[in-house]
N, C-alpha and C positions, 0 to 999 in steps of 0.2 A: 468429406475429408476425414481420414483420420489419421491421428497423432498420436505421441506418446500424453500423457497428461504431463503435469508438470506435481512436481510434489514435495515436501518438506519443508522449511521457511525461504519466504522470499522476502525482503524487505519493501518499503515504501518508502524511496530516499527523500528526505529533503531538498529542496532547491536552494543549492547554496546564492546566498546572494552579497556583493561588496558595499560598504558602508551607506553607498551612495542610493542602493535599491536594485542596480544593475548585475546580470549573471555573472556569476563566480565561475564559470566554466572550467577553472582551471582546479577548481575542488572536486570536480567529479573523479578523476584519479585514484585520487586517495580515498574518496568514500566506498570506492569499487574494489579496491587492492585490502579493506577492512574488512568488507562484508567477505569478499572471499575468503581472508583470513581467519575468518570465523566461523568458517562452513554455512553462508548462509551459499542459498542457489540459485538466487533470482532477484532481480532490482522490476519493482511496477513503481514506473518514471511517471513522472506529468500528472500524481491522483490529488489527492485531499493532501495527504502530508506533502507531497510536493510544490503546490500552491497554483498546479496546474490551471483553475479557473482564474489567477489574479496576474496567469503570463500572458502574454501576445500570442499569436499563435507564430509568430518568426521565433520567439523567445523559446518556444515550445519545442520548435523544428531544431534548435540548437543544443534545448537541452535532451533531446532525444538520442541525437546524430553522436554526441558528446557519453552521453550512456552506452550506445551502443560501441563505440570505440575502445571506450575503457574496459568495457566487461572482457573484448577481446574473444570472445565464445567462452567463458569460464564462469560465466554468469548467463540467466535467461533472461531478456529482457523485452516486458510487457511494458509498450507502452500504452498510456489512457488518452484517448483522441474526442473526450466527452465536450460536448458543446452547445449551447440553444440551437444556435444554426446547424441544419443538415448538411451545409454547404462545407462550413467549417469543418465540422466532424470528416466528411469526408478528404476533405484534401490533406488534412494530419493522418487521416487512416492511411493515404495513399504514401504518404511521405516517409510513415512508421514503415513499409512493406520496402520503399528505395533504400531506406537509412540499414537497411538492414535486421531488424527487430525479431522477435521469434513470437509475438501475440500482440494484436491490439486489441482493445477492451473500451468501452460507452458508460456511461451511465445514462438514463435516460433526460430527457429537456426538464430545466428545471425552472422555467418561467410559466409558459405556455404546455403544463404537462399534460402527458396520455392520460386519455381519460376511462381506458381498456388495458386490457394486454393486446388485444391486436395492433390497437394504434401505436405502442410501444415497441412492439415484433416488427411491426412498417416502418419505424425509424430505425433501429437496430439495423435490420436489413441491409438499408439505402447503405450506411455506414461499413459494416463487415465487408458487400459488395466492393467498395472503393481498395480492399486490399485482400481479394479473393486467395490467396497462396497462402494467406498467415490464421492461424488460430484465431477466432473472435472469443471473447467474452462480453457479456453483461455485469456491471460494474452495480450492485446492487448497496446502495447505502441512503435508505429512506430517510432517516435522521436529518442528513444533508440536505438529499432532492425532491424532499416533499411525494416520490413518486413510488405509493403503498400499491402492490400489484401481486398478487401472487405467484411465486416465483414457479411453482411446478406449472401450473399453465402455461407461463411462458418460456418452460422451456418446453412444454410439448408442443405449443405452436409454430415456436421459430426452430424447432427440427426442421419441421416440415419446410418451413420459409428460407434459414440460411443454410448454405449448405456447410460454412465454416464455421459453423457453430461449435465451440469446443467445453461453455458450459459456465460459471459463476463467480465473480470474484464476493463472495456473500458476507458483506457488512454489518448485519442483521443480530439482533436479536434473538429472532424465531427459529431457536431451533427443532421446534415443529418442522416449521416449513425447509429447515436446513436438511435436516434426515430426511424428509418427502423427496427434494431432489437427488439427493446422494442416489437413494432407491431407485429412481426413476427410471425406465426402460432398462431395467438390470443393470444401475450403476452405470452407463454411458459415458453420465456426461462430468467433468472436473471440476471439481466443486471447489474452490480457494475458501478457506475461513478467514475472516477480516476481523474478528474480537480479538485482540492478543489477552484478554484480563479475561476471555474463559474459554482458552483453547482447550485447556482438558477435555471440557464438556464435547468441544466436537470431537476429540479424536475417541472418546470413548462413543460416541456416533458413527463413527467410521472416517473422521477426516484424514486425508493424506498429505493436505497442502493447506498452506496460511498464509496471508501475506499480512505485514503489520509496518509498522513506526519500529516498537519499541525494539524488534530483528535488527535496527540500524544498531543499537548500542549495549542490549544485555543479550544477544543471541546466546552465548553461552548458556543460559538459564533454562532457554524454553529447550535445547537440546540434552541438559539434563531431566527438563521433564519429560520431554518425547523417549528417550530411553528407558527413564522409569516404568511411563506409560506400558510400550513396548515388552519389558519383563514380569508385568504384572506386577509392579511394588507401587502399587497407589498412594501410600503412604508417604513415601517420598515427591511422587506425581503432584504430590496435593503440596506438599510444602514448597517444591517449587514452583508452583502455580500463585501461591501465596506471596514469593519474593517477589514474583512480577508485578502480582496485584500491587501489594503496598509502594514499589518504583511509583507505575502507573495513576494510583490516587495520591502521588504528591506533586506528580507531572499537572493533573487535573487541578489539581489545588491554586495551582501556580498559574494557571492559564490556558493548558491545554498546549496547542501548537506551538509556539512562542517557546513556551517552559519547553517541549523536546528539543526543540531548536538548539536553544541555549544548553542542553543536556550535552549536546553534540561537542560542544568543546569542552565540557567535561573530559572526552575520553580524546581527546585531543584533535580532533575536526572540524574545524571554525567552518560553520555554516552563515553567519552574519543576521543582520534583521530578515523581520516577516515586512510583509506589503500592507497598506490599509486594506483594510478595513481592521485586520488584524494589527496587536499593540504588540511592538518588543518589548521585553523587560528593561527596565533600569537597572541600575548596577544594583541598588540597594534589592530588587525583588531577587536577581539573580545570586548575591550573597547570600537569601535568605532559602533559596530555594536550594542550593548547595550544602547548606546546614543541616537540610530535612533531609535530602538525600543519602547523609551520611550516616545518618540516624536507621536507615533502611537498608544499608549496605550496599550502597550505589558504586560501582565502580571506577572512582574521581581518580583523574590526573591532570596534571597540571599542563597546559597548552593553549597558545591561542589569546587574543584580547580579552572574552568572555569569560574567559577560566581564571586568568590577572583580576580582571577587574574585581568577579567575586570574591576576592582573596581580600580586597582593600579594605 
């Protein structure tokens, strides 16, 4: 198969959800009509920032169906169909390919993991198979799935094995091993970067595409550094690489997922709590966290319960 790649920022939306823990589906809209707003060019639905692992898989089929409608074709949207079961994985692949989607993407089992890249290529496989028409990716985020493999092996194996192989959404690290794929079989295959706190460093590797969190709310920023980038004024490249960072390590500071969550009605997009195992903020953490952000030059407006309540 081959495709156009996909290229420039894509976000990793949130999964909006109402007070109660149940889909917000009626937030998908507006988080779609922002991101395009903002020139980002892609939504990857159902991953980590979306809390993909902690929905049902009917929850999953809704909040897919629900992305795809919104985007309306004005957005690309990948969805992530990753799951212990191969069964599972499959039937959300197949469901992504009805709903409409334009890529589905795996990461590999993260209970019972491969203990190879070929075993890894064998599951991928079964998966990509279930929605043969649509772009596959490999959902690489070891931090997460426990599942260390080297990513240029597998993809010269699952060349060979999938035929929709379209190439890495790479959460990583190693950008050793990130420029070895980029390279690989004369650049083939589409490599997504998934650091948003050190895209520089890929694009001065040759990235063309990123997919991140923080595209949901300071897109503007990384699109001044990709321009920078772009005209050779590193200088600036680097300072705006820097506003992201310090966003990002206050986001961390605060929690990590939660803390963007709750970022989200900063800029006016009430996404609601996270799911156990993950903790929502309190009001008192999220006024605190408000305070730091402004300090970093976070772009705060007033909207939403979450945005109220930090104010009290």
């Amino acid at each position: 198969m081959t495709t156009p790649k996909l290229s420039g920022l894509i976000a990793a939306p949130f999964t909006a959800l109402h007070p109660d823990g149940s889909l917000n589906l009626e937030q998908i809209v507006p988080q779609a009509d922002h991101l395009v707003t903002t020139g980002v060019g892609g939504a990857f639905v159902c991953g980590t920032t979306g809390e993909g692992l902690s929905l049902t898989t009917a929850e999953r089929e809704r909040v897919a169906e629900g992305w795809v409608k919104a985007a309306a074709k004005r957005l690309k949207v990948i969805v992530h169909v990753g799951h212990n079961s191969l069964d599972e994985s499959r039937h959300l692949a197949a469901h992504a390919a009805r709903a409409g989607a334009d890529a589905v993407a795996t990461h590999g089992p993260t209970f019972f993991r491969p203990a190879s890249v070929r075993e890894l290529v064998e599951f991928c496989a079964g998966v990509a198979a279930a929605a043969p028409d649509l772009p596959f990716y490999f959902y690489q985020i070891p931090v997460m799935t426990g599942v260390h493999l080297p990513m240029p092996e597998f993809l010269s194996l699952a060349a060979r094995r999938i035929p929709n192989l379209a190439g890495i959404k790479f959460t990583d690290e190693n950008l050793m091993s990130f420029s070895q794929c980029l390279q690989l079989e004369g650049g083939r295959f589409n490599l997504l970067f998934g650091r948003d706190e050190i895209l520089l460093a890929a694009l001065a590797l040759g990235a063309t595409g990123a997919v991140g969190s923080t595209y949901n709310y300071i897109a503007p920023v990384y699109h001044r550094l990709w321009d920078a980038f772009a005209r050779g004024d590193l200088a600036a490249a680097r300072r705006h690489q820097w506003t992201a960072l310090q966003i990002i390590a206050v986001m961390i500071r605060h929690g990590g997922l939660p803390a963007g969550k709750a970022m989200m009605s900063f800029i006016g997009l009430e996404c609601g709590p996270v799911r156990l195992p993950l903790r929502t903020l309190t009001g008192d953490q999220i006024a605190a966290l408000r305070r730091e952000l402004e300090s970093v030059g976070f772009p705060l407006r007033e909207a939403g319960p979450l945005a109220n309540e930090a104010r009290t």
